[in-house]
C-alpha positions in Angstrom: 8.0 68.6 32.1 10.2 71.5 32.9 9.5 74.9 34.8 10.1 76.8 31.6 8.0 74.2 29.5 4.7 74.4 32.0 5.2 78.5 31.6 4.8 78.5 27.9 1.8 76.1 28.0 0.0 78.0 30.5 0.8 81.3 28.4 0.2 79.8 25.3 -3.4 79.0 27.1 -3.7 82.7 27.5 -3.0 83.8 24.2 -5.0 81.2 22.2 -8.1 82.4 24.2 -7.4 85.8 23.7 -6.9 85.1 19.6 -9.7 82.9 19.3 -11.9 85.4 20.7 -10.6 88.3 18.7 -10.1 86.3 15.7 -14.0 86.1 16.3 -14.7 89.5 16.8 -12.6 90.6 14.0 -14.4 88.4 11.5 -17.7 89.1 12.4 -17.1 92.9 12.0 -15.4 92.4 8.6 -18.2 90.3 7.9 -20.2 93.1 8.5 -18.6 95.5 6.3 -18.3 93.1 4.0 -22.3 92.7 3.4 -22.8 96.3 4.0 -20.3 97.1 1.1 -21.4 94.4 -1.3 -25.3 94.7 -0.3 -25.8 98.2 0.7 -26.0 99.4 -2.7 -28.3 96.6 -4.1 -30.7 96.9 -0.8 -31.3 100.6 -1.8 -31.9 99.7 -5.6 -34.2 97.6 -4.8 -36.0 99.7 -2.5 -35.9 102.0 -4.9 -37.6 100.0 -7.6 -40.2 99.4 -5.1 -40.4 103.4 -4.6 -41.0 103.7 -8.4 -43.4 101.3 -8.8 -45.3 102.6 -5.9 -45.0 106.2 -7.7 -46.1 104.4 -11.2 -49.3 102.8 -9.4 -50.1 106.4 -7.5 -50.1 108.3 -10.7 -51.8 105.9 -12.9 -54.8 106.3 -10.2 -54.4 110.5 -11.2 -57.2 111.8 -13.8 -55.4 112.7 -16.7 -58.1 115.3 -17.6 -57.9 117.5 -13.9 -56.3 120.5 -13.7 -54.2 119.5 -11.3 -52.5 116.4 -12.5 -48.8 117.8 -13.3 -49.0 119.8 -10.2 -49.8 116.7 -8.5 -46.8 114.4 -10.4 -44.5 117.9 -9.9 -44.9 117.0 -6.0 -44.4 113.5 -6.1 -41.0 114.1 -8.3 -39.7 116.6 -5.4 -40.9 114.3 -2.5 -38.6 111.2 -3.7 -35.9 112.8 -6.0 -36.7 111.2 -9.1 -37.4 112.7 -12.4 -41.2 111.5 -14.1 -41.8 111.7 -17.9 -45.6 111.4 -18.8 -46.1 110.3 -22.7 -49.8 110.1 -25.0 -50.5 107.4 -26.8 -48.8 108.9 -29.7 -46.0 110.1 -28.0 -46.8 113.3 -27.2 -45.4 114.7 -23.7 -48.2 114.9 -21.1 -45.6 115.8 -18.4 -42.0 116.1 -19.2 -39.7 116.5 -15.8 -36.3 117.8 -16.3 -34.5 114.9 -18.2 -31.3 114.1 -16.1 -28.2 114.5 -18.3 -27.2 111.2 -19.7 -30.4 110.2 -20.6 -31.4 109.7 -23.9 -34.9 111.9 -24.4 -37.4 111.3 -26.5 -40.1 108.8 -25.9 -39.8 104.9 -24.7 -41.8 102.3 -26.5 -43.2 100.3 -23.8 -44.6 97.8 -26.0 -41.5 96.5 -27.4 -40.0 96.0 -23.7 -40.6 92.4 -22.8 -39.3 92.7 -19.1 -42.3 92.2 -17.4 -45.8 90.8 -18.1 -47.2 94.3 -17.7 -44.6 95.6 -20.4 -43.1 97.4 -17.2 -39.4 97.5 -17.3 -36.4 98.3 -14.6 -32.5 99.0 -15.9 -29.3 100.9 -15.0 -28.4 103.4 -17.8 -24.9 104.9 -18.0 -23.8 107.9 -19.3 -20.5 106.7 -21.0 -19.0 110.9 -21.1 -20.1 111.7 -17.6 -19.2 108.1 -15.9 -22.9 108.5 -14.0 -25.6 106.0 -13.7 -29.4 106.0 -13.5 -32.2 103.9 -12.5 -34.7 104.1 -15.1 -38.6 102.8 -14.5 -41.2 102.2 -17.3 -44.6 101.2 -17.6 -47.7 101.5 -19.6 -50.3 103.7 -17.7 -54.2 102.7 -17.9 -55.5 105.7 -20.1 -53.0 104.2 -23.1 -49.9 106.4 -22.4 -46.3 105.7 -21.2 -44.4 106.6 -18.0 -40.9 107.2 -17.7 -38.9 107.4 -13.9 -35.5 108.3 -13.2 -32.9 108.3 -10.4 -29.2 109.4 -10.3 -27.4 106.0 -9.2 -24.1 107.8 -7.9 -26.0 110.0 -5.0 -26.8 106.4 -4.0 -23.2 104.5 -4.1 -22.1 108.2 -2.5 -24.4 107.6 0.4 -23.2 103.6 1.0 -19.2 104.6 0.8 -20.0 107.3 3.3 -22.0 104.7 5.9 -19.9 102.1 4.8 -16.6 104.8 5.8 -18.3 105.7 9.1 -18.8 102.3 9.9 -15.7 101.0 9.4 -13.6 103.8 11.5 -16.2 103.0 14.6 -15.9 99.1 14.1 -12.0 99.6 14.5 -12.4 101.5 17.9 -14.8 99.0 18.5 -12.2 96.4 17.6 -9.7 97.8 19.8 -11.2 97.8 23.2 -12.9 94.6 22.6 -9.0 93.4 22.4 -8.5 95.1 25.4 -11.4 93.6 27.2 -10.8 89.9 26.0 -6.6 90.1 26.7 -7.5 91.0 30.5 -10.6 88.6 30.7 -8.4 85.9 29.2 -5.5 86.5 31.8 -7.9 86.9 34.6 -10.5 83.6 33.7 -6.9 81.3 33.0 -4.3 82.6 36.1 -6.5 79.9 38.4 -6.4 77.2 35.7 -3.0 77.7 35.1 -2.7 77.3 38.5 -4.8 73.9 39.0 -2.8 72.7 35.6 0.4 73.2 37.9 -1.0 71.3 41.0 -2.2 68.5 39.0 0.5 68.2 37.3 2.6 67.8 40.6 -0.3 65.0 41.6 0.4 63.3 38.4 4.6 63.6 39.5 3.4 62.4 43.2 4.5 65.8 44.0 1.8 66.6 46.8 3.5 69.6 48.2 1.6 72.3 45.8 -1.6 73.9 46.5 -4.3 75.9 44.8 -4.6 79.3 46.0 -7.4 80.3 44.1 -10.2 81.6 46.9 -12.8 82.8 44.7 -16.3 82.1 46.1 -18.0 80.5 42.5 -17.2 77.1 40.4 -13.4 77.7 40.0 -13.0 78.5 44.2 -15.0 75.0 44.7 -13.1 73.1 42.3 -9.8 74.6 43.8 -10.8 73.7 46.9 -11.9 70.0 46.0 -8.2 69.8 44.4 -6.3 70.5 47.2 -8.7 67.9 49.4 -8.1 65.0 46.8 -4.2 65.9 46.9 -4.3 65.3 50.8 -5.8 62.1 50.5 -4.0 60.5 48.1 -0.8 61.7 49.7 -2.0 59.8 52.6 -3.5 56.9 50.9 -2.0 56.2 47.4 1.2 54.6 48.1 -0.6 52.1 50.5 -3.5 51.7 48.8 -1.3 50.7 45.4 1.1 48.4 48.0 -2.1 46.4 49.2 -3.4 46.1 45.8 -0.9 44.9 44.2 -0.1 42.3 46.5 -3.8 40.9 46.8 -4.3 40.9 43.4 -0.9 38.8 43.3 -2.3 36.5 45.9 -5.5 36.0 44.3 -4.2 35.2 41.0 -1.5 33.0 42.4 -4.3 31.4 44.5 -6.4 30.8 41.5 -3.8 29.2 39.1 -2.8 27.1 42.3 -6.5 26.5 42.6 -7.2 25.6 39.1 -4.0 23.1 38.3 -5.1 21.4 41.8 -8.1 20.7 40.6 -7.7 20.1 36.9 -4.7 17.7 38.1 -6.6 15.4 40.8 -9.8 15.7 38.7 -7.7 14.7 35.5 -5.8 12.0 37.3 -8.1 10.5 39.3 -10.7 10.1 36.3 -8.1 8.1 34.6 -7.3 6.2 37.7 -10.5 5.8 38.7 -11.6 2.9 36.2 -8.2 0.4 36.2 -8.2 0.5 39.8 -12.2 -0.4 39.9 -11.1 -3.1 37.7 -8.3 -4.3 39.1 -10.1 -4.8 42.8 -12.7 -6.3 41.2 -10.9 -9.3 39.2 -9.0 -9.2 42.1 -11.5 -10.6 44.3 -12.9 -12.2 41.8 -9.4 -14.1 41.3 -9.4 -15.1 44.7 -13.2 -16.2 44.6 -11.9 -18.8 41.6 -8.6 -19.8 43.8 -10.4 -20.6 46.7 -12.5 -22.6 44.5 -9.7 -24.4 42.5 -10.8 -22.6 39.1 -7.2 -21.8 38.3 -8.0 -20.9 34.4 -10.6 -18.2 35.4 -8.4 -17.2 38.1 -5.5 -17.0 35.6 -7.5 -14.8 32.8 -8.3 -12.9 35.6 -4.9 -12.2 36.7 -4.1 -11.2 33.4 -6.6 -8.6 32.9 -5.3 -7.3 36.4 -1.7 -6.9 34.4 -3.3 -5.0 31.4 -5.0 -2.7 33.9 -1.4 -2.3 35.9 0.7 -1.9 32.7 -1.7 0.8 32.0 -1.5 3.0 35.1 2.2 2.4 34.5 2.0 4.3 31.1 -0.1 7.0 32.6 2.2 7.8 35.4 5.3 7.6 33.1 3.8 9.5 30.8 2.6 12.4 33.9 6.2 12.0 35.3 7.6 12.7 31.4 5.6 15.6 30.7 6.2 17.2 34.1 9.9 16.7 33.5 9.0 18.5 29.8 7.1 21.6 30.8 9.9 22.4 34.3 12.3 22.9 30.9 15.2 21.6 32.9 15.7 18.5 30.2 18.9 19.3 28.4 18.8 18.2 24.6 21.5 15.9 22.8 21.0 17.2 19.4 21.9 15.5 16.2 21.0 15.0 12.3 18.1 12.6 12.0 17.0 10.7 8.8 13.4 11.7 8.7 12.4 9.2 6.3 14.2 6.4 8.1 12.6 7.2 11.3 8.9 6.9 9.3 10.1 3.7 7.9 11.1 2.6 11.6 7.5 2.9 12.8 5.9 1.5 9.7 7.4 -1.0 9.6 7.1 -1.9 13.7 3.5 -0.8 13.0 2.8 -3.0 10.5 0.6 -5.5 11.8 -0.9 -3.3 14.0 -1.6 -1.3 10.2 -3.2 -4.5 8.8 -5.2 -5.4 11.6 -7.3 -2.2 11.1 -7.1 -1.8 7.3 -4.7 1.4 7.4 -2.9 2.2 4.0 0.3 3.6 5.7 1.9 5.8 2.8 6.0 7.4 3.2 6.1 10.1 1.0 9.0 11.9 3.0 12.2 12.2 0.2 15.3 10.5 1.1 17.4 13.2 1.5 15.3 14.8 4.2 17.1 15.3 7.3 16.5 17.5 10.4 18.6 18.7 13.5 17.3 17.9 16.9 17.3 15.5 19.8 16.8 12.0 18.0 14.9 10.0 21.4 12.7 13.2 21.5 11.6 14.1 18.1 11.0 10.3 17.2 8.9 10.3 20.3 6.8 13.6 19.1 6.8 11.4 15.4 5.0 8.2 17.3 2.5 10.3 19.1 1.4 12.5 15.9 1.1 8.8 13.7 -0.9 7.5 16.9 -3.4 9.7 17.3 -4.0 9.2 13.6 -4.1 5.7 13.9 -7.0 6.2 16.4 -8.6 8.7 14.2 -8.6 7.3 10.8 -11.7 6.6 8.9 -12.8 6.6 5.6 -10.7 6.0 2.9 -8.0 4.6 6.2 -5.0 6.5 4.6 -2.4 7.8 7.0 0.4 9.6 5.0 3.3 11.5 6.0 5.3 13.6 4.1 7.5 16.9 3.6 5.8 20.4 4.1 6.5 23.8 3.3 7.9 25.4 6.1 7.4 29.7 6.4 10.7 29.5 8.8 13.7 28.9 6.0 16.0 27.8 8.5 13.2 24.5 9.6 11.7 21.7 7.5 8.2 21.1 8.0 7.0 17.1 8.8 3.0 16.3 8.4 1.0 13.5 9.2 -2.2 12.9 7.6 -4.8 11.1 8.1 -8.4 10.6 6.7 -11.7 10.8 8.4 -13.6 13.7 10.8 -12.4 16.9 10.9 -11.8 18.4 14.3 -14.1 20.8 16.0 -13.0 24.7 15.1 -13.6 24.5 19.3 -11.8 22.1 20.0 -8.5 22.7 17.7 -6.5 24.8 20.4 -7.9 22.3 23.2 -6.2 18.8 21.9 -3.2 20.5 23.2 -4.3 20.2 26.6 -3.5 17.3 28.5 -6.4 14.9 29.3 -8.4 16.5 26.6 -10.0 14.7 24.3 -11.8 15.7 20.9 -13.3 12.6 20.5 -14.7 11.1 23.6 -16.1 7.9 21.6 -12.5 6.6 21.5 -12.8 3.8 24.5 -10.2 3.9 27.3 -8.9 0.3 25.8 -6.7 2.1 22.9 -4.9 3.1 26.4 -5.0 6.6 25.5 -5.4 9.3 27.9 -5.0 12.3 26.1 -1.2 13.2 26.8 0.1 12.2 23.9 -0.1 15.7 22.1 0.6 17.5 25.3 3.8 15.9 25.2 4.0 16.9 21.9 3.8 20.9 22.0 6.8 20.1 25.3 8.7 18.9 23.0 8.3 21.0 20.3 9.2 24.2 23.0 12.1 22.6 23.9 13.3 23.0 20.7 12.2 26.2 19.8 9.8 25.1 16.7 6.3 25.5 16.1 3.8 22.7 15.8 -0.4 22.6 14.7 -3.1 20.8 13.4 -5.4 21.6 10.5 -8.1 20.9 8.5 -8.0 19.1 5.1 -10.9 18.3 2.5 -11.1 14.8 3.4 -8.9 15.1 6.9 -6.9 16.5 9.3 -2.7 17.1 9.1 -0.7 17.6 12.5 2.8 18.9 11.8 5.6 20.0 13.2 9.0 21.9 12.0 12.2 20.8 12.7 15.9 22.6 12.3 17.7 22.0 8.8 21.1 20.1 9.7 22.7 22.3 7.5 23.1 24.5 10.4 25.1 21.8 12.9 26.9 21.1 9.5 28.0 24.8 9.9 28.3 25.4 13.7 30.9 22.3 13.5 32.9 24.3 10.9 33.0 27.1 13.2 34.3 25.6 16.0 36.7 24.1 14.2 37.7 27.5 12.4 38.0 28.8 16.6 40.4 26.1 17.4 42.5 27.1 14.5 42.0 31.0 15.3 42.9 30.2 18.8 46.5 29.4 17.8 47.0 32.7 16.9 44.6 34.6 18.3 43.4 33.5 22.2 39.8 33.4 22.7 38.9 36.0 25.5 35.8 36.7 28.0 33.4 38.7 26.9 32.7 40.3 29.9 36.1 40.6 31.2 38.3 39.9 28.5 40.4 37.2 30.1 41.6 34.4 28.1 39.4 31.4 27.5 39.1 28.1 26.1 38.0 28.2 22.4 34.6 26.1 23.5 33.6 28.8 25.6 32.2 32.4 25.3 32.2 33.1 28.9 35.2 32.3 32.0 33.8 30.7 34.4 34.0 33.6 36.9 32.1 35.2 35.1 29.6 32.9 34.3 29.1 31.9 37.7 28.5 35.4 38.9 26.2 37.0 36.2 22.9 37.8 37.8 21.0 37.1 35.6 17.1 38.3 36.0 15.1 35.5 35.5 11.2 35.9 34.3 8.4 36.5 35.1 9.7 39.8 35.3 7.9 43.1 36.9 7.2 45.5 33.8 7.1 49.1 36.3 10.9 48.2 38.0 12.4 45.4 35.5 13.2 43.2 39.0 11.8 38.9 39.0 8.5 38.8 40.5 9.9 37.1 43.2 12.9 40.0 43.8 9.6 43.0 43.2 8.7 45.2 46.1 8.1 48.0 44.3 5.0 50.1 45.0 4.1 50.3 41.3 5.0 53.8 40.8 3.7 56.0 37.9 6.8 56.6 35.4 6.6 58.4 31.9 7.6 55.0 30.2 5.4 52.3 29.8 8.0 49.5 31.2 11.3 48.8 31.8 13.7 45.4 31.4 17.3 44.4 31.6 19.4 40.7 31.2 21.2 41.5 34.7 21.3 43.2 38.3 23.9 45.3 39.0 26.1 42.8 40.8 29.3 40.6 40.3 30.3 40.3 36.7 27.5 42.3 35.5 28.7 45.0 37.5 32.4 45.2 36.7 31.6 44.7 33.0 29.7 47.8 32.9 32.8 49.5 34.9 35.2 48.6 32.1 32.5 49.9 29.6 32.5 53.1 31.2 36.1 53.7 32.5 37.9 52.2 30.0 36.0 52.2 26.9 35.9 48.6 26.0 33.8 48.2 22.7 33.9 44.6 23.2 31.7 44.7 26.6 29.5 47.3 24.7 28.9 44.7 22.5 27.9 42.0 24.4 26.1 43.5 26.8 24.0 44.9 23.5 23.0 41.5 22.6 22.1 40.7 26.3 19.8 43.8 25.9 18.3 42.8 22.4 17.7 39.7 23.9 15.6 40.7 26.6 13.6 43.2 24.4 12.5 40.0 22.2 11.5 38.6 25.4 10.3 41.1 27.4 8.5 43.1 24.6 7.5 40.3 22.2 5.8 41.4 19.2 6.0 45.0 19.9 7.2 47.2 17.1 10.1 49.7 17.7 10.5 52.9 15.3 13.3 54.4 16.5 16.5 53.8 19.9 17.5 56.7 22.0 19.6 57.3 24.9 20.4 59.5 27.8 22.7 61.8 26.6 25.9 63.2 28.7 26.1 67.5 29.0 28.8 69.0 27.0 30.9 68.8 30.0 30.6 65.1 30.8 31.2 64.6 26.8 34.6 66.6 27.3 35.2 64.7 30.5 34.5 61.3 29.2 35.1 62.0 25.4 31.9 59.2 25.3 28.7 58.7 26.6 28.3 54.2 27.3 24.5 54.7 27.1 25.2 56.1 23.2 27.7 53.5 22.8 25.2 50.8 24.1 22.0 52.3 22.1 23.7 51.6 18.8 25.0 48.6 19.1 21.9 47.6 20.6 20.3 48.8 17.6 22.6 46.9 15.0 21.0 43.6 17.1 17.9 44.9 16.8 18.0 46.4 12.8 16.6 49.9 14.5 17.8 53.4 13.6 19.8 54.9 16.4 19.3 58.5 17.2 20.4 61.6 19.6 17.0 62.3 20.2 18.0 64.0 23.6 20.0 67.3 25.0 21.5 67.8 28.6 20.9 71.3 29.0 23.3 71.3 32.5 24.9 69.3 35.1 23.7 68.2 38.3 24.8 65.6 41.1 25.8 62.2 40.0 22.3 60.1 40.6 24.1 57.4 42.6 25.3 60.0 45.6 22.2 60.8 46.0 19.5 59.3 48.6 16.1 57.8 46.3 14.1 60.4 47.2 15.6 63.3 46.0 16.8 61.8 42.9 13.6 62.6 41.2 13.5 66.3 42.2 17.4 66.3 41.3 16.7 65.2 37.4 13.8 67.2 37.2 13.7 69.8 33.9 17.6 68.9 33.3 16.4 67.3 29.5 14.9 68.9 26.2 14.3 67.0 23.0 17.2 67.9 20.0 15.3 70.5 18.1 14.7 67.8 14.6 13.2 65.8 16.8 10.9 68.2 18.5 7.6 66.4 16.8 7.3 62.5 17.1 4.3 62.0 16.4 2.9 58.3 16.7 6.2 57.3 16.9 7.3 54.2 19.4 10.4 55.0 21.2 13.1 52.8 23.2 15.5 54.6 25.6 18.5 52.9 26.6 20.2 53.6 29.3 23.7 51.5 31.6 21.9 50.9 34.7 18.9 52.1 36.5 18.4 53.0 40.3 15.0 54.6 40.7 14.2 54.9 37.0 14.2 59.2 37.5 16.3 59.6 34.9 14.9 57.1 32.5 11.3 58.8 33.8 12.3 62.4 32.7 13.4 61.5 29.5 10.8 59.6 28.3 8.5 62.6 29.7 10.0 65.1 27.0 9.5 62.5 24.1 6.1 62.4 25.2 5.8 65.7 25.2 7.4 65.8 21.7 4.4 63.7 20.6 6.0 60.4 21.2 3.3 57.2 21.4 5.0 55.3 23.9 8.3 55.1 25.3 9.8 52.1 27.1 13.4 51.9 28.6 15.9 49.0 28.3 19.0 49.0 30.2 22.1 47.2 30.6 21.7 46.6 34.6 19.3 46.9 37.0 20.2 48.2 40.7 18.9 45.6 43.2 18.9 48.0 45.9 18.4 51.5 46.0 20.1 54.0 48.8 
């Protein structure tokens, strides 16, 4: 985060505390006017009414017969400012005030008025030529007359508008210095978290340097102070503490998984060892008890026995020694078309004895034209193990059927073996996969199986690149496995042949350096011979192997980093021509390297959109190209991911690699801005490409502003790694 970006945070602080709180103050006193202007009015009405029908109760108490009964009402009219007409029975005036203009005189039949339960009644009357309104009152008076009240509506609104007028011209003073008060509060209460935000953020940077100033003895002042202690210590501490951390958690876990394969292996081997040897010394002795006593046809059974038991440790150390050889991946396929169905006929047949002896129904079902690409020795070895293991298992009905399966991958066939009987344990279906394991511990050490078989299985099937399972059935269980279509040798030998004839006339070439090559090849040998390659596991925070990391596990803006090759040899001077020369071709292939390594590194992780680190206008001019741009979209034609200039240069500074690696962190700092259409990225998941990384600064400030843009995550590929940093 830049200088100028941190300023317009920390005032944007400022000002959204000082709106908020204002925004507050000014609604609650338009609130205010509001219910004053809309419930003033009614709020005096009402009063009113209950005025009147105080009045109505005070004269009905009056003796209509004493003398001074209209001096009486007379006194009540000029105490409240209301106008009281007092009726007979028969309609004749008892008192008659002055009738306000508007009104209609004349007498009001109360008993026709349903308003009230009393046959009182309340209404607003309007004089339609003088615009005025009144509050009328009736009711029917104990001695059998009537009693009519009045008030002049408009002397009421007149009275709200002018309270409502006053207090609208003192809520906006009111208004105004509040805003006053809160702007200066707000700048006072956020300068010291402003500051703090600044010194944390240089924490966050492992910039140590800045301190809080704030002094102030109260909550802030103690916080400020606890800051600036916590940044002392981990300046002191946090780069050794991470070093020592890292590397004992690296010992402990290699200690364990040394720990745990020592174990699993001598417990695993010596359990199968364990009984034929126990056998064998005992029928040994036992043989030479019968010698010495001239029993040579005991002795001889015995000896036999003692073969069984030796051909059998032969077959599990083979079979340990095969595996091994497997899983170190260093076995080198011969691959060719194989006749699926003939390889199933193959063991049938040679089974087929075996098949009648135990009452198994052995059923072909795999079409004759189904063929598969692969290594022949192998994939007929990973076909016995499947139909043995079901051999073993079978029950029931004692079918064991193979046949052709759907396959999701449309470039594979799919091969399953079924068999009838148990199902396996929903436990134990990612365990028979393990070697030594064993579902069904019933099965007697004489089948001479020791739970390898489908270990060397899932080897195989790696090798190859090809999935393989197991699965449940109604009445069974189906292993499977997929193997390549041949349809695709059928092609690759078409192609080759199509580069020998292209050779003619057009020389095959290096695709790093662009020297001519045999048409077999893709790579010279010089240059294949000095690519260094970085070889996995691989160190997510610097990109180096395990085994080349020293790094201290630094904290950069982008979640990892990765790249096919150090910046060495061939790797080296292919990025050279990329960048001095322009070669599209090494743009290219250095692209798929990358795409490569992002399948590898990143797996299943879904990419929305490739970026780059762009060049200033001046390097543009300079240049007239930028090889990270050039490398992003290619690398996003391998990947099928939209390439964009998400990225500005706002100026030039010194080139990274003349710089020592400590100042090339403070040298990038605040030198990038996002393009203003990308200035929101929300959620989005972000890979920045760069040519080669040294300390990762300039990969680290870049993927800060896409953060700050709203980005998800941001992780950095590049073409080439430096191996050692000035």
């Amino acid at each position: 985060m830049s200088k100028e970006t941190k300023s317009k945070r920390f005032i944007s602080i400022r000002l959204r505390l000082f709106l908020q709180v204002g925004a507050i103050v000014l609604i609650a006193v338009m609130l205010i006017l509001a219910l004053n202007k809309w419930y003033l009015s009614s709020i005096y009405i009402l009063n009113q009414k209950r005025t009147m029908q105080y009045l109505a109760e005070e004269i009905d108490t009056y003796d209509v017969s004493a003398a001074d009964y209209s001096s009486k009402i007379a006194l009540l009219e000029k105490d409240n400012g209301v106008t009281i007409d007092v009726y007979m029975s028969d309609g004749t005036p008892l008192y008659y005030g002055a009738v306000p203009t508007g009104i209609t005189g004349g007498k009001i039949v109360i008993k026709d008025r349903h308003d009230n339960p009393d046959g009182s009644f309340f209404e607003i009357q309007e004089n339609a030529m003088s615009d005025t309104q009144f509050i009328v009152y009736g009711k029917s008076l104990k001695f059998g007359g009537d009693l009519e009240m009045y008030s002049k509506k408009t002397t009421i609104d007149s009275y709200a508008d002018t309270a409502i007028n006053v207090m609208l011209i003192t809520s906006i003073l009111a208004l105004c210095a509040t805003l006053v008060a809160i702007y200066f509060y707000s700048k006072k209460f956020t300068k010291p978290l402003i500051e703090m935000s600044s010194v944390t953020g240089g924490m966050a940077d492992m910039d140590f340097s800045k301190k809080c100033e704030y002094g102030g003895n109260d909550e802030i002042g103690t916080l400020a102070s606890s800051i600036n202690e916590l940044s002392d210590s981990l300046n002191s501490t946090l780069v050794d503490l991470n070093e020592k951390n890292r590397r004992l958690q690296e010992d402990i876990e290699k200690e364990q998984q040394l720990d745990k394969i020592r174990k699993d292996f001598i417990s695993n081997v010596s359990h199968e060892l364990k009984t034929p040897i126990s056998i064998i010394q005992g029928y040994s002795e036992g043989a030479k008890l019968m010698l010495d006593s001239g029993d040579t046809k005991g002795a001889s059974e015995y000896c036999e026995i003692i073969t069984g038991e030796t051909h059998k440790m032969n077959m599990l150390v083979l079979q340990l020694l095969e595996l091994s050889m497997y899983e170190s991946g260093n076995v080198k396929l011969s691959m060719d078309k194989i006749d699926i169905r003939a390889a199933a006929e193959e063991y049938g047949e040679e089974n087929r004895l075996k098949f009648e002896s135990k009452g198994i129904k052995f059923i072909n079902d795999i079409p004759s034209d189904c063929f598969g690409l692969g290594d022949s020795v192998k994939i007929r070895m990973v076909f016995n193990n499947y139909i043995s293991n079901a051999c073993s298992h079978v029950s029931g009905d004692n079918i064991i059927r193979v046949y052709k399966g759907q396959s999701p991958n449309e470039g594979s066939i799919r091969i399953c073996v079924y068999n009838s009987g148990s199902h396996i344990d929903s436990d134990d279906m990612d365990k028979i996969w393990i070697s030594f394991y064993r579902a069904d511990k019933s099965h007697s050490r004489a089948e001479g199986r020791f739970g390898l078989g489908l270990s060397i299985v899932g080897a195989i099937q790696k090798l190859h690149g090809e999935k393989y399972g197991a699965e449940n059935t109604d009445d069974g269980v189906v292993f499977w496995f997929d193997i390549k279509k041949p349809e695709l040798a059928e092609v690759n030998i078409l192609l080759k042949f199509a580069d020998r004839i292209l050779s003619v006339f057009f020389p095959k070439r290096c695709k790093y350096c662009g020297e001519l090559i045999v048409p077999e090849k893709d790579v010279c040998e010089s240059c294949e011979s000095s690519l260094p390659r970085i070889l996995p596991p691989c160190c997510r925070f610097c990109g180096h192997s395990k085994e080349d990391c020293s790094c201290k596990q630094a904290k950069n803006e982008y979640s990892a980093v990765a790249a096919p090759f150090y910046y060495e040899g061939a790797a080296k001077a292919a990025i050279h021509r990329l960048k001095f020369e322009g070669k599209d071709f090494v743009a290219r292939t250095l692209a798929q390297d990358m795409a490569k390594t992002v399948k590898e590194q990143y797996g299943e992780k879904k990419f929305d959109i490739i970026t780059f680190v762009p060049f200033s206008k001046a390097e543009k001019h300079d240049r007239e190209f930028n090889q990270s741009e050039l490398l992003a979209k290619r690398l996003g034609e391998e990947l099928c991911l939209p390439c964009r200039e998400m990225l500005v240069k706002l100026y030039d500074v010194p080139r990274q690699h003349t710089l020592p690696g400590t100042k090339r962190r403070g040298n990038v700092f605040g030198i990038f801005a996002t393009a203003e259409e990308f200035s929101y990225l929300d959620g989005k998941t972000i890979l920045l490409a760069d040519d080669i990384k040294t300390t990762g600064s300039t990969l680290s400030e870049c993927a800060k502003m896409l953060k700050i843009a709203g980005a998800k995550e941001v992780c950095a590929v590049t073409a080439a790694i430096a191996k050692r940093i000035g």
